[in-house]
One Martini backbone bead per residue (centre of mass of N, CA, C, O) as a GRO file, in nm:
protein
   81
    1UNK     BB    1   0.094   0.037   0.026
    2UNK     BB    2   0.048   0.354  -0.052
    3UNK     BB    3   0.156   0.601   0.150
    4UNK     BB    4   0.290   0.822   0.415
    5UNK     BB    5   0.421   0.567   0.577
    6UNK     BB    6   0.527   0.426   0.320
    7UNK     BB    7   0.800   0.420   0.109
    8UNK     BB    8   0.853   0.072   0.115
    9UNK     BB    9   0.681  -0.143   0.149
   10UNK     BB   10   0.642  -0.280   0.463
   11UNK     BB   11   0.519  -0.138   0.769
   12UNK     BB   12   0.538  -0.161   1.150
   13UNK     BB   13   0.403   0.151   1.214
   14UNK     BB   14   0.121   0.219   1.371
   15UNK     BB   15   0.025   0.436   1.161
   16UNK     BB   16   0.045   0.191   0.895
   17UNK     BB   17  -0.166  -0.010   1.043
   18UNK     BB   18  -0.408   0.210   1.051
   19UNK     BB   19  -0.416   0.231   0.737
   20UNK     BB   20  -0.441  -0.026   0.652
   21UNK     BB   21  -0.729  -0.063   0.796
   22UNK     BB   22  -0.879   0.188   0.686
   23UNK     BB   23  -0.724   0.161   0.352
   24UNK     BB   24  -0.665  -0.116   0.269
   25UNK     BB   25  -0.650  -0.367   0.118
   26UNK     BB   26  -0.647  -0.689   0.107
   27UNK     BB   27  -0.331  -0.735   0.034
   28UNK     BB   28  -0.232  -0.581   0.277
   29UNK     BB   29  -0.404  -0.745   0.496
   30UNK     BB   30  -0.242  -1.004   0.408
   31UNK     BB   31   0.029  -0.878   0.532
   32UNK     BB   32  -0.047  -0.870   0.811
   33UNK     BB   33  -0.125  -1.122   0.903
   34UNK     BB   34   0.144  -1.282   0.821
   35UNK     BB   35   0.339  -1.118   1.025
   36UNK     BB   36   0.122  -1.186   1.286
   37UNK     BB   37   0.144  -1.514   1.236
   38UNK     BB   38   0.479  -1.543   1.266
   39UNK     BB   39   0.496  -1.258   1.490
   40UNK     BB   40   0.267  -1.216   1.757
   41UNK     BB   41   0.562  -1.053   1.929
   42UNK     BB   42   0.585  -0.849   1.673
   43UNK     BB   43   0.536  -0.537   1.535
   44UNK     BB   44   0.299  -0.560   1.404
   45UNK     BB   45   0.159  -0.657   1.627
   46UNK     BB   46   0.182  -0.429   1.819
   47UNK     BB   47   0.062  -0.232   1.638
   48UNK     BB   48  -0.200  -0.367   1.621
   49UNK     BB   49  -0.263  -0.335   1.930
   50UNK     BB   50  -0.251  -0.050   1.967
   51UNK     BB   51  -0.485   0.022   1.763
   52UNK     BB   52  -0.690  -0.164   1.925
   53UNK     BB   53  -0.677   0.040   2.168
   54UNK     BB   54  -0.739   0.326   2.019
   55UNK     BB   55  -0.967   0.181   1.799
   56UNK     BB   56  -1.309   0.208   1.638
   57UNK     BB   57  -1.345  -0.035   1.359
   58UNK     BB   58  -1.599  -0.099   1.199
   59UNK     BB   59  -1.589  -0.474   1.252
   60UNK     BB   60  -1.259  -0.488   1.259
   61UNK     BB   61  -1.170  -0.480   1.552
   62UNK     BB   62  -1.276  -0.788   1.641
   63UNK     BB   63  -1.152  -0.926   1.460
   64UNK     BB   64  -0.835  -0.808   1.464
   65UNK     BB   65  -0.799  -0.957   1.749
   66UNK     BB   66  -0.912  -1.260   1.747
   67UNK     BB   67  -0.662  -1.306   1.534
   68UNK     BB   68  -0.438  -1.217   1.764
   69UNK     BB   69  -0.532  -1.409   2.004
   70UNK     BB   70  -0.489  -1.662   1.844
   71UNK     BB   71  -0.184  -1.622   1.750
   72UNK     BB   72  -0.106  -1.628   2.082
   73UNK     BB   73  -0.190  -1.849   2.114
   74UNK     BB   74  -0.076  -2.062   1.934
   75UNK     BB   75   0.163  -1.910   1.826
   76UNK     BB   76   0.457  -1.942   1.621
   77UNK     BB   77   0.388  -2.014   1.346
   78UNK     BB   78   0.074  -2.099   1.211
   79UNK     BB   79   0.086  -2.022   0.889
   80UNK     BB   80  -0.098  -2.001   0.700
   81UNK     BB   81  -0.342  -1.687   0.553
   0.00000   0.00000   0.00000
């Protein structure tokens, strides 16, 4: 996603997660699951879980903290998303 907050590639920056969650494409979204995914206790999760405790975007907020709360559940390395 290009925006303000990244200037190339995926940024794991509470700012530049919190654009993806809001103005993201799917492909977006499926870049921070999978970094989410495989580094539940790594700065992108960081980052989202920052994000999902100052933010209530309608129906996301639920959805990606769940997703959240399974990675970190389940351990790291959790498989594809």
């Amino acid at each position: 996603m290009r925006h303000r907050h990244i200037v190339s590639g995926f940024e794991d920056s509470v700012e530049a997660v919190e654009d993806v969650l809001a103005a993201g494409t799917v492909d977006d979204w499926s870049e921070l699951a999978r970094r989410v995914a495989q580094d539940p206790d790594g700065s992108a999760a960081r980052s989202l879980e920052t994000v999902l405790s100052a933010t209530s975007m309608y129906g996301t907020t639920r959805i990606w903290q769940h997703f959240l709360d399974e990675c970190r559940r389940r351990g790291h390395r959790i498989g594809r998303v």
